[in-house]
N, C-alpha and C positions, 0 to 999 in steps of 0.2 A: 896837366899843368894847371897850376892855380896859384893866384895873388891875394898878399893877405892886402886885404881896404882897411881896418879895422878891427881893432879888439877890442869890445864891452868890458867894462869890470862892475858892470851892474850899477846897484843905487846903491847909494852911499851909507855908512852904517855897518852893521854888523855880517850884513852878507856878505856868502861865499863870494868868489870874482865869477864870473859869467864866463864858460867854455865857448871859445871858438868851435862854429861847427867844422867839422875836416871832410874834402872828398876825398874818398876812397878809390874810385874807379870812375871814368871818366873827366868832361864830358868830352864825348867821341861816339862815331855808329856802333854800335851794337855789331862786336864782329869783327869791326877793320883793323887787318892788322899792325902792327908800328911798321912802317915804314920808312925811310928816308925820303925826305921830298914832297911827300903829304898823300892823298889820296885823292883818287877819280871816280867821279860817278856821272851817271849820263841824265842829262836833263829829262826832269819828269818823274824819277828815283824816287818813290817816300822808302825814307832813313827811319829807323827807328834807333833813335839816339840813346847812350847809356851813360848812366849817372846816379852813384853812392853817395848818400852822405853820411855820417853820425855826429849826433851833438852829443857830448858827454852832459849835460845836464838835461836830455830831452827833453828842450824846447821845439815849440813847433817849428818847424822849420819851410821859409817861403822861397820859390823861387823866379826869374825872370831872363826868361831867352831872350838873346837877339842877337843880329847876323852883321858882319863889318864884311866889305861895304854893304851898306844897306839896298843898294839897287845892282843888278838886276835881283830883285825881293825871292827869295825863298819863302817855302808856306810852314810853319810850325802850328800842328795841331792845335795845341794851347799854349802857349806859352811860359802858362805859370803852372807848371806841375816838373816834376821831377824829368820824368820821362816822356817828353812829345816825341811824333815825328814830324821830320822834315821834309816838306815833297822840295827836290833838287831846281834851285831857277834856268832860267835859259841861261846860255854860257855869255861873259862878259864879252865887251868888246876886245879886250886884249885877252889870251886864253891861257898868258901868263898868271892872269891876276886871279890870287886865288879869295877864298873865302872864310872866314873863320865865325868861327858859332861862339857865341859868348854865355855862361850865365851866372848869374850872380845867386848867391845864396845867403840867406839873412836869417836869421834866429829872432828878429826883432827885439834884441836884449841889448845889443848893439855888438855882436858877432855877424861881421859879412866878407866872404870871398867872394872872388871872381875866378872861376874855372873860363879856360881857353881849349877850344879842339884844334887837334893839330889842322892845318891848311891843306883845305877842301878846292879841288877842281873839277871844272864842269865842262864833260864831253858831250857834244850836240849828239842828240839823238839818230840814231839809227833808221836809213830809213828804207 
């Protein structure tokens, strides 16, 4: 799933318009299947997250994870690359409450989406 923020149409003058970049697959684990209802994984999990893009005018292309709600905090590798993983946080107070990974992708042309993973739940570990 992805939302358009924004479409560049470049600098003004005789240039092309500037290509939104498009995800292609993802962002989502690496793996997980579509579900209904969302997915579980057990605290302490590193995820290794998947996510396509292309820009039709290959532009560089930058990008910026982050996780709603933000606490109890998951750990993303890096954050600014295409593909981090994510080690799994401790489960919320409510175990209802699920989790969603966000990232935004920008071309810097002024092409930028927002990719959404489906709703992430967190099973206390095993013990």
């Amino acid at each position: 799933m992805f939302v358009l923020l924004a479409l560049g149409l470049g600098s003004a003058g005789c240039s092309a318009p500037n290509h939104q970049p498009v995800i292609l697959a993802g962002p989502r684990p690496l793996g997980s299947p579509s579900t209904p209802g969302g997915l579980k994984f057990e605290e302490g999990t590193v995820i290794q997250l998947q996510l396509e893009v292309r820009d039709d005018d290959n532009d560089e292309i930058f990008y910026r994870w982050s996780q709603q709600p933000p606490n109890p905090a998951g750990t993303f590798s890096d954050s600014h690359i295409a593909t981090p993983t994510w080690t799994v946080p401790t489960p919320p107070d409510d175990p209802n409450q699920a989790i969603l990974l966000y990232v935004e992708v920008e071309d810097h042309n002024g092409g930028v989406l927002l990719g959404q993973s489906p709703n992430i739940y967190v099973l206390p570990k095993q013990q």
